[in-house]
N, C-alpha and C positions, 0 to 999 in steps of 0.2 A: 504493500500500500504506500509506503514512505518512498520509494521511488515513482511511483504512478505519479503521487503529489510531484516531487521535486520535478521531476519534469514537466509536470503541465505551469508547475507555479514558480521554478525559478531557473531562470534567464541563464543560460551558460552554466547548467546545474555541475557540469563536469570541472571546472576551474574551484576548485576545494580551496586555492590559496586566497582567492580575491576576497576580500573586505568585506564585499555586498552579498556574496556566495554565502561565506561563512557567515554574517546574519541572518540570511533568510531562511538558510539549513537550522540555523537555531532557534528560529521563530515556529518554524515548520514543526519542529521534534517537539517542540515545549508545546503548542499547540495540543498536537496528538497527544501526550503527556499527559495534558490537564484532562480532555476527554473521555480517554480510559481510565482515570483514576478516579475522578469525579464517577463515572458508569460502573467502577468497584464498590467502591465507598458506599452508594445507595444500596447495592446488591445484597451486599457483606450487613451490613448495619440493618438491614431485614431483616437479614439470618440471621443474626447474631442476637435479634428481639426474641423473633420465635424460637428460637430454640434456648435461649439463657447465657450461649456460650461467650465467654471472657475472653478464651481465643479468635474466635472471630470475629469479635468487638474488637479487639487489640489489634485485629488482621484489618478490619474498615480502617480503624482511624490512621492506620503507618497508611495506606494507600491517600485518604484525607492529606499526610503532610506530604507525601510524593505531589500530589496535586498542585499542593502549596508554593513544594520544591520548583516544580516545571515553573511557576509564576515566577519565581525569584530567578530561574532559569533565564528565562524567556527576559524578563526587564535587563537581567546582567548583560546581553546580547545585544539591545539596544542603546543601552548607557557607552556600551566599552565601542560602540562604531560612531560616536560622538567624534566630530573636527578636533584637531588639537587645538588651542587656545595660548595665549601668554601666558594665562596659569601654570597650562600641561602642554606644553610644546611639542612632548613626543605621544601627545594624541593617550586614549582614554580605554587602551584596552585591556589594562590589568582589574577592568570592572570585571573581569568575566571570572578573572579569580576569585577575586573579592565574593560574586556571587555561588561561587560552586562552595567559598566557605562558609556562606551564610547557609547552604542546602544543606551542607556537613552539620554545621547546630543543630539547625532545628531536625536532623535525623537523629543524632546525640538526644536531644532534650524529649522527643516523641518517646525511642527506647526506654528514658527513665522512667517516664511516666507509664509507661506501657509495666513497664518490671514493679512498679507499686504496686499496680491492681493486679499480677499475676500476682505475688508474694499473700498478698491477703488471700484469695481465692485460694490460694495452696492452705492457706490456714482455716478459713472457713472451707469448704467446699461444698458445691453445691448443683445438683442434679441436671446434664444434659439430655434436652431433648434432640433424638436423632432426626434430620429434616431432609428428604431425599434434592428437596429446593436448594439447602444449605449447601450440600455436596454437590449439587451440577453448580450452584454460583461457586467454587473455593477450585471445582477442577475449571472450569471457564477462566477461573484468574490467573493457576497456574499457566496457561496459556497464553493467556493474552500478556503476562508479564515476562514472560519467553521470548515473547515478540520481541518485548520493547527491549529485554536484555540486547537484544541480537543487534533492533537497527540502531538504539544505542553508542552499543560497540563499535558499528560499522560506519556511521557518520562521524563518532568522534574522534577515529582514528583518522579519517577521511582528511577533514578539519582542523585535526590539532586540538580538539579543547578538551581541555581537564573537566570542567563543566560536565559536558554529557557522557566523558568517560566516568564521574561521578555519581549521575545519572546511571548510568548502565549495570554498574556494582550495586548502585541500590536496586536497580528492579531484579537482579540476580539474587541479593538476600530477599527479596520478596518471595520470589517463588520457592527458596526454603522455606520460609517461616511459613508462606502458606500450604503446604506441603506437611508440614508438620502438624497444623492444625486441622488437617483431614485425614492425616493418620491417627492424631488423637480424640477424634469423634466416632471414626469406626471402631477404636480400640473399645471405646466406651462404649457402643452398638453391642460389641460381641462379648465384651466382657464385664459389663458393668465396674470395671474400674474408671474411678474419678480424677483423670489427669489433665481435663481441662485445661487448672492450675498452671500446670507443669509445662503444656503446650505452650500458652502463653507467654510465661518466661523467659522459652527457647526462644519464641517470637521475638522477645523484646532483647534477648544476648544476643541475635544476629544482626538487630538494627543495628544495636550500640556500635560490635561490629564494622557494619559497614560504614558507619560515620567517622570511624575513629580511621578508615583506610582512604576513607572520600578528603574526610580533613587533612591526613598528609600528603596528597596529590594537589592542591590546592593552597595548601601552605608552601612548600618547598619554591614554588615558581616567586611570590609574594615575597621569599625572603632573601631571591637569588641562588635558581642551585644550576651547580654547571651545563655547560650546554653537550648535547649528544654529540656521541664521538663522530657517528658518521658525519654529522654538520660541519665537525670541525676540518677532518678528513679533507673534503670535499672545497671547505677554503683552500685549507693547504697546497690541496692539488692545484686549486687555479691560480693560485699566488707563485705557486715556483715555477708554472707556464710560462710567468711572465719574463720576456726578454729582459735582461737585466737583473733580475733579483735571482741573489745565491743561497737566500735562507729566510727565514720566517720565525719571529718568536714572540715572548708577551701577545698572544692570541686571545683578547677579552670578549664574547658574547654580553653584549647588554638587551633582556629582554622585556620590554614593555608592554607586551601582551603579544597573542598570534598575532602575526604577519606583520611585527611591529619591532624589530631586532636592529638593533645596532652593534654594529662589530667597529672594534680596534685592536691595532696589532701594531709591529714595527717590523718591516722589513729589511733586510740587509742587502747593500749594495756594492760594492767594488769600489773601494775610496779612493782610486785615480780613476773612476769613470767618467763620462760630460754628462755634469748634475743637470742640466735643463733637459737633457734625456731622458737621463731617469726622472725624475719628475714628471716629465710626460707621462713614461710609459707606469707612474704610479698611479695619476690620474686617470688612466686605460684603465688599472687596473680597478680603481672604485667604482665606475662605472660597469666593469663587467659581474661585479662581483653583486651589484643592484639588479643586474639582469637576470643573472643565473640562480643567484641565492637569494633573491628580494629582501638584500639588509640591507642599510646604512651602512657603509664602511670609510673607516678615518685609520690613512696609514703614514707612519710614521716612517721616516728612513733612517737607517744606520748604516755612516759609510763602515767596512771594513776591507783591513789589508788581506789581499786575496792571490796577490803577485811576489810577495815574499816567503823566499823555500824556509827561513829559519821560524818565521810564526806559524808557516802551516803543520810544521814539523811539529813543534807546541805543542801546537794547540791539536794532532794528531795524539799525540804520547797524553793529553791530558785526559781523553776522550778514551782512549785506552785504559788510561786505570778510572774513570768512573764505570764504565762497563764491568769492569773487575772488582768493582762495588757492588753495581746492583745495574741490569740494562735498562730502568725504569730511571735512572738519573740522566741528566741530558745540561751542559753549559750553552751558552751566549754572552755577545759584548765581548769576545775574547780580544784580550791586550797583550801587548808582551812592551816591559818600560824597563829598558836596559838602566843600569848603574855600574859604580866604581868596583863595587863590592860584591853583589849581586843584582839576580833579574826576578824581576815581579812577574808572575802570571797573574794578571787581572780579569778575571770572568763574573758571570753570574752563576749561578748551580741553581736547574730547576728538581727540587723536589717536593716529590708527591704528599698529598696533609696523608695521606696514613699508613706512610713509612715509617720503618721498625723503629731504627735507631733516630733518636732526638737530629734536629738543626746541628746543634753544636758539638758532635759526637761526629756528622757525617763532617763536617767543615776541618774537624782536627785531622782525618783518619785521612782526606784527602789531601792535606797541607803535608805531612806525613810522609805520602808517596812522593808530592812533587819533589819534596827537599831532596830523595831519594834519586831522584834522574840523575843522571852526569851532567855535571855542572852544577852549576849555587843557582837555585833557583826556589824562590816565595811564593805562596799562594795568593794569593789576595782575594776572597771570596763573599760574597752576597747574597745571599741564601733566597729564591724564589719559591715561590709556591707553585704547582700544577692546576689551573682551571678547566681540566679537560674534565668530565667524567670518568673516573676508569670503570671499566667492567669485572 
């Protein structure tokens, strides 16, 4: 059904990346959303009259805050494709996070409340009527919340947003918990045990659940978490394409919502090259990199000596024992600043936030080996961090 809609109702349905695309995909979903939740809610909250059951009370009203969710869904989508402004220059798409964490609450906060009134029930308990109405509305929802798991998943991977992949986790705990509450009506059918209660519960430990996994997909973009290897990969790749440049390092991902990324980096270039060349061909290269990877990119240059055999030889041997370190170490800004007495080796050292050995333990052990080369030779070191993702 959700592809019949997108195509009759959104324009270039297959351009997943474009701004207008990814609204109307999320207008579209939140829609459908509210529709089938709102058409559980009444189902459920019938059943859940005639027959007494606290699980299928508890089953209407999480579908009630799904409903809720898709609204809060559905407005995050419109807020976050807001113009930038002087306020917010880099444009208004981190609403959409914002929103997937406001669905994460109130999923949190339904769960609690849900696990109240199962706890009491567990304490009092109190006599289900079996309803053949109850069981075709509870397997109907299992269905219909299948669905929505599915297009979900499939549009928010599509799109990029954490939102409806949030979305999609929750309709997936739904069809456990309602799945559980119709195994615990027929239990009671056949066995006259009273686990209602206990259904419920389940109910309300999957929501929590799902909240507390919707709230960490939705928090981590919000507070900065690294950008995907392949993303990174794929700059990389087109930045050492470029004529002119011999290396690529400080690689920053700055993101401001989907399709909303700014990158910075610094480039290294041959310091007896003709700078208004390179320059050119950096400006080539931010423009390409808008094309292909639709970011912002701001590149910085760094001349280095790339024609002298005794720095390459260095700065070879230095690259040699950090590999004899760990291969996940990697230097930049390599200097080499002769003296009377001795030679500095000047770099930076990038390492990874969760590697073994401490900053200052990796920074001795390498100063160590340098001194160790033939010749008088100092480290001079700068300890970087890794923004890449590792896997």
């Amino acid at each position: 059904m959700i592809s019949l809609l997108s195509k009759l109702f959104i324009k270039n349905y297959n351009d997943y990346s474009h701004p207008t695309v990814r609204l109307r995909y999320g207008v579209l979903c939140g829609a459908v959303g509210i529709c089938f939740n709102i058409l559980l809610f009444i189902g459920k909250i019938i059943s859940g009259t005639l027959t007494g059951s606290i699980g299928i009370t508890a089953d209407a009203f999480n579908n009630l805050s799904d409903a809720g969710s898709s609204v809060i869904a559905l407005v995050g989508f419109r807020l976050s494709d807001a113009k930038a402004d002087k306020e917010h220059p880099f444009g208004h798409g981190r609403f959409e996070y914002i929103a997937g964490l406001i669905v994460s609450v109130a999923i949190l906060m339904m769960g609690f409340e849900l696990a109240k009134s199962s706890v009491q029930k567990i304490i009092t308990p109190e006599p289900v009527t079996f309803s053949y109405l109850a069981a075709g509305v509870l397997i109907a929802s299992i269905l219909i919340k299948l669905y929505m798991f599915f297009y979900n998943r499939s549009i928010g991977k599509k799109i990029d947003s954490a939102t409806m992949r949030a979305t999609a986790l929750d309709s997936f705990s739904d069809v456990t918990a309602t799945s559980v509450v119709l195994i615990s009506m027929l239990v009671t059918k056949w066995t006259g045990w009273m686990i209602d209660g206990w259904a419920g519960l389940a109910v309300a430990l999957f929501i929590l659940y799902t909240g507390v996994n919707a709230a960490k997909e939705t928090i981590s973009p919000l507070l900065g978490q690294p950008p995907e290897r392949e993303f990174v990969e794929r700059i990389e790749q087109i930045v050492m394409e470029q004529a002119g440049i011999v290396g690529v390092h400080d690689l920053v991902v700055h993101d401001y919502g989907p399709g909303r990324v700014m990158v910075s980096l610094h480039a290294e270039v041959p310091a007896d090259g003709d700078m208004i060349h390179l320059h050119d061909a950096v400006d080539n290269l931010e423009k390409k990199l808008q094309e292909e990877c639709g970011c912002e990119a701001v590149i910085h240059m760094d001349p280095i000596e790339t024609n002298n055999a005794e720095t390459n030889r260095l700065r070879t041997e230095t690259q040699e024992i950090l590999a004899g370190i760990d291969t996940r170490l990697s230097l930049h800004d390599f200097r080499v600043v002769p003296g009377p007495t001795h030679t500095n080796l000047v770099f930076d050292l990038v390492v990874p936030f969760e590697f073994s050995m401490s900053d200052e333990s990796v920074r001795q052990m390498v100063m160590e080996r340098v001194r160790a080369l033939e010749g008088t030779y100092y480290a001079v070191i700068q300890i970087d961090k890794s923004s890449i993702r590792e896997e």
